[in-house]
N, C-alpha and C positions, 0 to 999 in steps of 0.2 A: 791320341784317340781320334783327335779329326782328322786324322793325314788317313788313318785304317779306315773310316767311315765314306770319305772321299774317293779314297781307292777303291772299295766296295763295290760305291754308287759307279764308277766308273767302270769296271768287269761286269755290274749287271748290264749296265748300254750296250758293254761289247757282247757278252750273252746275246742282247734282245737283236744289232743287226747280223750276228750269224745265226740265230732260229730263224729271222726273216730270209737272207742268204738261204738256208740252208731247206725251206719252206718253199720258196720258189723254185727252187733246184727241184726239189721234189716233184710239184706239184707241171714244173716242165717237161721233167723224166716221163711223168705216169702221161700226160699229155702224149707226148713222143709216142710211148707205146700203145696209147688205142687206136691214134690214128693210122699208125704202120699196121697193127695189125686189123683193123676194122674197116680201115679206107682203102689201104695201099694193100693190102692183105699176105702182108710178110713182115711178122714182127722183128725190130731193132731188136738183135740179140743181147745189147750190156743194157739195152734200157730198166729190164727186170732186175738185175742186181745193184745196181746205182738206187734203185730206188730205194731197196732194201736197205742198202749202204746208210743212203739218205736217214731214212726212219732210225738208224739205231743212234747217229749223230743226234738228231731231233729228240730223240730221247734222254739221252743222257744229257746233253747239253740244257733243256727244257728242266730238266729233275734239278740243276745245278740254280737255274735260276727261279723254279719255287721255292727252293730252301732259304734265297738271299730273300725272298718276297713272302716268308711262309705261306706259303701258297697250298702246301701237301694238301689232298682228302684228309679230312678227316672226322670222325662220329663220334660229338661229346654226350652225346647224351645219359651215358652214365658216367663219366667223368666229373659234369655238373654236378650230380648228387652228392659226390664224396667228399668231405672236410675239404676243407683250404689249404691245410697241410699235407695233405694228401693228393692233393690235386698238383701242387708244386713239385711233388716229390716225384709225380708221376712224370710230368712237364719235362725235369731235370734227369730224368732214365732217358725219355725219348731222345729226346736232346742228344744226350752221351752216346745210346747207343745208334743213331744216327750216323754221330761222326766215325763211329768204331768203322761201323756202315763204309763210310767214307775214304778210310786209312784202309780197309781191305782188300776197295776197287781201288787204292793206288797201289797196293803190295802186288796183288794178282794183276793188277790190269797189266803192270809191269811185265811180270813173268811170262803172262800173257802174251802178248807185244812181241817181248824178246822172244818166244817159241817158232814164232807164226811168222818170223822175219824171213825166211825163203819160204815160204810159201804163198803161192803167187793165183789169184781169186779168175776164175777159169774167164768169164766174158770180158773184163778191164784189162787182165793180165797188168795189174799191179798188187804189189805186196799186202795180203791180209794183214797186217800189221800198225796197216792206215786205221783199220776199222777197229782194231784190240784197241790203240790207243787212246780212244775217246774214253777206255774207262780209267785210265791213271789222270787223265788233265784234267775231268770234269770230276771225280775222285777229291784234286785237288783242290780244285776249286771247291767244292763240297765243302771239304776242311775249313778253308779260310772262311766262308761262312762260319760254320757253327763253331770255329772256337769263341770265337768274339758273343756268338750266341750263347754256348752254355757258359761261358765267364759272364755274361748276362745277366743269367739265371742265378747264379751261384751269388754274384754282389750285390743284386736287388732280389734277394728273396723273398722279403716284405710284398713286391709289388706285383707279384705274378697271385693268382690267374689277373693275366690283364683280360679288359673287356674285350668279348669279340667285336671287332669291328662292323661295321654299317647296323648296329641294333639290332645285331642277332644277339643277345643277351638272350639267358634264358629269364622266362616272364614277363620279356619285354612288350610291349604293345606293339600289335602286327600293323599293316600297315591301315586296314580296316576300323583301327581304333580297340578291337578286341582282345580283351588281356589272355594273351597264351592260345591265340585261333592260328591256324594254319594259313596264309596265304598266299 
């Protein structure tokens, strides 16, 4: 269990420097193209797709490493109201159907991938197939989060709902000292 927890912690680092990599790239891409077309006044034609490109890696990669960080949005406010046991039960759907989530963009991202393998993305003229891929690896990556996550769930079921972190409890004292004030 600590060799799986180690390795984890070690994909989410590589996660965090390729959103950084992948974040700078972007943010040089979009760069590129105001000032060709704002300055120089004839925009870098592959500038707009790369960047594109950029964002959907940034995306899926991003999504893979709020699952290891539970990080998702999310709106408990009727959640809290419902029994404990209900609340777990719900916990343990999300969860499951998450990874289901997860196993689909490896099944399709696949098929995906393989479709779009001579098909060749008109300003880089390289293979669409770069960009399918992001959803079978982050897919999988997905996966290896939340198995470990709902076996989790399932062996400590006693101990969930755990507390939200930073004293976001509901009824907690805000930061003003007042019980249940907004601030």
């Amino acid at each position: 269990m600590r060799a799986s927890l180690m390795l984890q912690r070690r994909l989410a680092q590589l996660l965090e420097l390729l959103l950084i990599a992948v974040m700078i790239g972007l943010v040089a891409t979009i760069a590129v193209q105001v000032f060709s077309r704002y300055v120089l006044g004839s925009p870098v034609p592959w500038t707009e797709e790369l960047a594109r490109y950029l964002l959907v890696y940034l995306t899926f990669v991003g999504c893979a490493l709020a699952i290891h960080e539970h990080a998702h949005l999310r709106i408990d406010v009727l959640l809290v109201r419902f029994p404990v046991q209900l609340q777990r039960v719900i916990g343990l759907l999300t969860t499951a159907s998450l990874l289901i989530t997860a196993v689909l963009l490896v099944w399709y991202g696949i098929v995906f991938t393989e479709l779009s393998w001579g098909t060749v993305s008109p300003a880089l003229a390289q293979s669409i197939a770069w960009i399918y891929a992001a959803m079978p690896v982050t897919g999988a990556v997905m996966a290896c989060y939340l198995v470990p996550q709902l076996i989790d769930r399932i062996t400590h079921w006693n101990d969930y709902p755990r507390a939200i972190p930073d004293g976001d409890e509901p009824g907690a004292a805000s930061p003003a000292g007042q019980e249940g004030a907004a601030s």
